[in-house]
C-alpha positions as CSV (number, residue, x, y, z in Angstrom):
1,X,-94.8,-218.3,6.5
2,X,-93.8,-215.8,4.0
3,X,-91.2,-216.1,1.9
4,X,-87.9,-215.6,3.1
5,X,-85.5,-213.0,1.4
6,X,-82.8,-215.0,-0.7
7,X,-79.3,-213.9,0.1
8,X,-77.6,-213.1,-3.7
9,X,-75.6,-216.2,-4.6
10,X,-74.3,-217.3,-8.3
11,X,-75.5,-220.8,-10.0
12,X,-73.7,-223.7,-9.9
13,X,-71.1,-224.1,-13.1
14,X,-70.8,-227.5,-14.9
15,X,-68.1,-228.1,-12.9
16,X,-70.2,-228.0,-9.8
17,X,-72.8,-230.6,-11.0
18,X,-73.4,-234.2,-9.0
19,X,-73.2,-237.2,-10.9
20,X,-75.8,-238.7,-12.7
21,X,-76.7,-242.0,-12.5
22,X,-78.3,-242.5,-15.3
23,X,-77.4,-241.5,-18.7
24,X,-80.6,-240.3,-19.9
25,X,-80.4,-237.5,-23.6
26,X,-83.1,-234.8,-24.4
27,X,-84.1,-235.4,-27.2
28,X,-86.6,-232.3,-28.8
29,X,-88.7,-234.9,-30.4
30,X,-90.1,-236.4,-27.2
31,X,-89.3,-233.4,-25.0
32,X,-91.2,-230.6,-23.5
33,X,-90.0,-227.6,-21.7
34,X,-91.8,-226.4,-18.4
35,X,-91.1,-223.2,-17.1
36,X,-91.8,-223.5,-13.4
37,X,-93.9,-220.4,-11.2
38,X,-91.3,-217.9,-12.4
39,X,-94.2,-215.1,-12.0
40,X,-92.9,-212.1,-10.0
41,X,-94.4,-212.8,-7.1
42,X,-91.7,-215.8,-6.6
43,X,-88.8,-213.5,-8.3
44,X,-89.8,-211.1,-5.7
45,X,-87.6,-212.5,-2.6
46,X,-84.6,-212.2,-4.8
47,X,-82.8,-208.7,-5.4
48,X,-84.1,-209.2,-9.1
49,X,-80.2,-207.0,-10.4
50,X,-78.2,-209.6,-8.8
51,X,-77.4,-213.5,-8.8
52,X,-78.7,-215.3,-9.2
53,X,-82.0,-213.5,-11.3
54,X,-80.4,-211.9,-14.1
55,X,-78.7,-215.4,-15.2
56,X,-81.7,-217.4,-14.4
57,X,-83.7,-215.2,-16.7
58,X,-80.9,-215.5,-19.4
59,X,-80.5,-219.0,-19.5
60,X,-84.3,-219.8,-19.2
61,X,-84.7,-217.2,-22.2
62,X,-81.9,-219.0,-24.2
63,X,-84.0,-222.1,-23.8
64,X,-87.0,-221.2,-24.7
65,X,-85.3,-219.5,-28.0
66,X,-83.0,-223.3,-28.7
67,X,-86.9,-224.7,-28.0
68,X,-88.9,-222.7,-30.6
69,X,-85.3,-223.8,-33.1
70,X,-85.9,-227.3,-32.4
71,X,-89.8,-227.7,-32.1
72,X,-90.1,-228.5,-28.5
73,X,-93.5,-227.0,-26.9
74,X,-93.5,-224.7,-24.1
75,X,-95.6,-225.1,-21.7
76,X,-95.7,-223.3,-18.0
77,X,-96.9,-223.5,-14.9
78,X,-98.2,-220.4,-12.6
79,X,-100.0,-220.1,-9.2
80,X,-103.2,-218.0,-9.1
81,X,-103.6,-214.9,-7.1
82,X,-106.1,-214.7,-4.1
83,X,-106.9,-218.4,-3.7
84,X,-109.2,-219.4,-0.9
85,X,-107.7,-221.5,2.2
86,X,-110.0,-224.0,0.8
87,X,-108.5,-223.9,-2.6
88,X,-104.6,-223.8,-1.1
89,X,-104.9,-226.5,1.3
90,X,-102.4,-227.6,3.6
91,X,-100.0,-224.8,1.5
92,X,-101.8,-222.2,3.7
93,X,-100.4,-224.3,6.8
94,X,-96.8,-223.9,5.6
95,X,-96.7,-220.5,3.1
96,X,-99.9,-218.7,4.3
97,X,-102.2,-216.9,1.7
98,X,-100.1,-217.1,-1.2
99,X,-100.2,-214.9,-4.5
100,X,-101.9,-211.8,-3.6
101,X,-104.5,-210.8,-6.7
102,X,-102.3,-208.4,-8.4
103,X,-102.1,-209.0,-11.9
104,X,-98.4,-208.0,-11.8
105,X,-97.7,-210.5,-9.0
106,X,-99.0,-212.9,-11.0
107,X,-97.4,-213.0,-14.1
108,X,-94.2,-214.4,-15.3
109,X,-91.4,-212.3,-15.4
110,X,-91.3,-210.0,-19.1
111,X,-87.9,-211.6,-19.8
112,X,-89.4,-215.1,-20.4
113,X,-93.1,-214.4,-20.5
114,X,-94.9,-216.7,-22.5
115,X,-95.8,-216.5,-26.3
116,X,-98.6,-216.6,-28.4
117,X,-98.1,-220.4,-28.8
118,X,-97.1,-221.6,-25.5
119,X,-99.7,-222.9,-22.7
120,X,-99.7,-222.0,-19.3
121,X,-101.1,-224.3,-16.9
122,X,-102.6,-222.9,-13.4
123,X,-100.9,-225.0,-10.5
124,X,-101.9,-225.8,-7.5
125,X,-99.6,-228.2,-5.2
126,X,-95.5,-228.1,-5.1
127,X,-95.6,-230.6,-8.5
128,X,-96.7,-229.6,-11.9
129,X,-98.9,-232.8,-12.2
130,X,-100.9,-232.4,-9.6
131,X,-104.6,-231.0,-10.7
132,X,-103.7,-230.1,-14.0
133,X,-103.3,-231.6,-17.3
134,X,-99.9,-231.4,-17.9
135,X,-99.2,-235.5,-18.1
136,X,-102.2,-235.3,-20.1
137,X,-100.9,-232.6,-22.7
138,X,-97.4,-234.5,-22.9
139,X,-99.3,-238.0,-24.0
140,X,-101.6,-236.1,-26.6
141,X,-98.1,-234.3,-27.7
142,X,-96.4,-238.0,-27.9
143,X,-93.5,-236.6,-25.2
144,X,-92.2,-238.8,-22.8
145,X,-89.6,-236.0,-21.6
146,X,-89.8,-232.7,-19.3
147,X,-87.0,-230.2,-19.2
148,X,-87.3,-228.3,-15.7
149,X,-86.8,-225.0,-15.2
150,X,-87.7,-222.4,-12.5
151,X,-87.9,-221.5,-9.2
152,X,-87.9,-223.0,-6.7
153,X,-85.2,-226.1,-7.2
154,X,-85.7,-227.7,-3.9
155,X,-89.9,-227.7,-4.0
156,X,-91.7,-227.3,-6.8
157,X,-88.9,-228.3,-9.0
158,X,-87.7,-231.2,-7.3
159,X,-91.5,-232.4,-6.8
160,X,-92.4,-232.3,-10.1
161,X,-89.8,-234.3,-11.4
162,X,-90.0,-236.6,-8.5
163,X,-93.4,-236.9,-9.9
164,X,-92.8,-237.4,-13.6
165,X,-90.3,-240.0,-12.6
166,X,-93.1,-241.8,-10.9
167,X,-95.3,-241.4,-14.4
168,X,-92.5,-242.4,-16.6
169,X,-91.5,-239.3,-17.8
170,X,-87.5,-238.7,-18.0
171,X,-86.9,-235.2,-15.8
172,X,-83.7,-233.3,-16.9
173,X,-83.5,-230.2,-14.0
174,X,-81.6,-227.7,-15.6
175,X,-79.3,-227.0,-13.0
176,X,-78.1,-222.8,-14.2
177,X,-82.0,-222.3,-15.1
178,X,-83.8,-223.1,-11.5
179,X,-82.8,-220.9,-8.5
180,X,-83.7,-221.7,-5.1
181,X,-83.6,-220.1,-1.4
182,X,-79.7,-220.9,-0.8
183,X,-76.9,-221.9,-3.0
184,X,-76.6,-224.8,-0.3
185,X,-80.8,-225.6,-1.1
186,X,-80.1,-225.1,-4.9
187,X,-77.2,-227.7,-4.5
188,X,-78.8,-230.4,-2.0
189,X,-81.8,-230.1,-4.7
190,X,-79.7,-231.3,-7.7
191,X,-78.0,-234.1,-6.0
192,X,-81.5,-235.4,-5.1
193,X,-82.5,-235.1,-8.0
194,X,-79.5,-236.8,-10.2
195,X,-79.5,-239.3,-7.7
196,X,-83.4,-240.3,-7.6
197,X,-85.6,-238.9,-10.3
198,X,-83.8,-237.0,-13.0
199,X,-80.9,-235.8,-15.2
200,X,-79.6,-233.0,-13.9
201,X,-77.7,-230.6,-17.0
202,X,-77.0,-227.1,-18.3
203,X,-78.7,-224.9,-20.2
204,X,-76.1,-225.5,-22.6
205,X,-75.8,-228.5,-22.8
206,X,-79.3,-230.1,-22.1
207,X,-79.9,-230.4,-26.1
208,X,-76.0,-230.9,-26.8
209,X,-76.5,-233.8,-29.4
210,X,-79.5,-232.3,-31.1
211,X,-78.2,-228.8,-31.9
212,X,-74.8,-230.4,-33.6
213,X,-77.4,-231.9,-35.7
């Protein structure tokens, strides 16, 4: 029930995407970034010098920076250390006890730790929504868009923007900014995704239109 230990495999290149079926832009006036459980204790299955981590963290990094240029908000979500089996639920079935309460296991990696102005929302289930008030931040923030990125693509990832599909809320996974247990996970989760719930992009390109602005 832990977590496994991720063989070293790079992200996928544009070239490598699925099709998208719809044709859905990020725009920075309606979206929000959500950086998605990248606290070490998650980082910690991967060998943290080699792929996929050190791009991950690069890309994610570059994206909060293109964020802060354009005025999109930040916001984050992390697990808390030393929940109950009461408080983890049916998680306890599948991943055991979870986070231990180690301060360092709990927070997000230095590389794209959090600043003074962005939120970070304590989550519970595999998506975002689910007992916290990130659907309720986005309204009060007038957004109606959530830019994914994180670990892991074929759970929490995929839940969440399963789940702001079913709220309304245009998902765009950023396919070289989430990382998953397999490249073959990482892939299946994108296709999913830009077949079902979401617009599935690049780091680079996610606000394309915007930053020729």
């Amino acid at each position: 029930m832990a977590l496994p230990a991720i063989t070293p495999y790079p992200l996928p290149t544009a070239a490598e995407l699925p099709a998208n079926r719809v044709g859905w832009t990020a725009d920075p006036s309606r979206a929000v970034l959500l950086v998605h459980d990248l606290q070490n204790h998650f980082l910690s299955a991967y060998e943290r010098d080699r792929a996929p981590v050190p791009a991950l963290l690069a890309n994610v990094a570059a994206l909060k920076e293109t964020a802060g240029r354009l005025g999109v908000p930040v916001l984050y979500t992390a697990q808390r250390g030393g929940q109950t089996p009461e408080e983890r639920g049916l998680q306890q079935d599948f991943w055991g006890p979870g986070l231990p309460a180690d301060p360092h296991a709990e927070a997000v990696a230095d590389e794209v730790a959090p600043g003074p102005d962005d939120a970070v929302l304590t989550k519970w289930k595999y998506s975002g929504f689910v007992r916290t008030d990130l659907e309720e931040r986005m309204r009060a923030l007038g957004r109606d868009q959530l830019v994914l990125v994180g670990v892991y693509a074929h759970i929490g990832v995929l839940m969440t923007a399963a789940d702001a599909w079913m709220r309304d809320i245009q998902a765009f996974v950023v396919a070289d900014a989430v990382a998953d247990f397999s490249a073959g996970e990482h892939a299946q989760a994108l296709r999913w995704a830009a077949g079902r719930c979401a617009v599935v992009t690049t780091a680079a390109t996610v606000f394309d239109s915007s930053e020729g602005k």
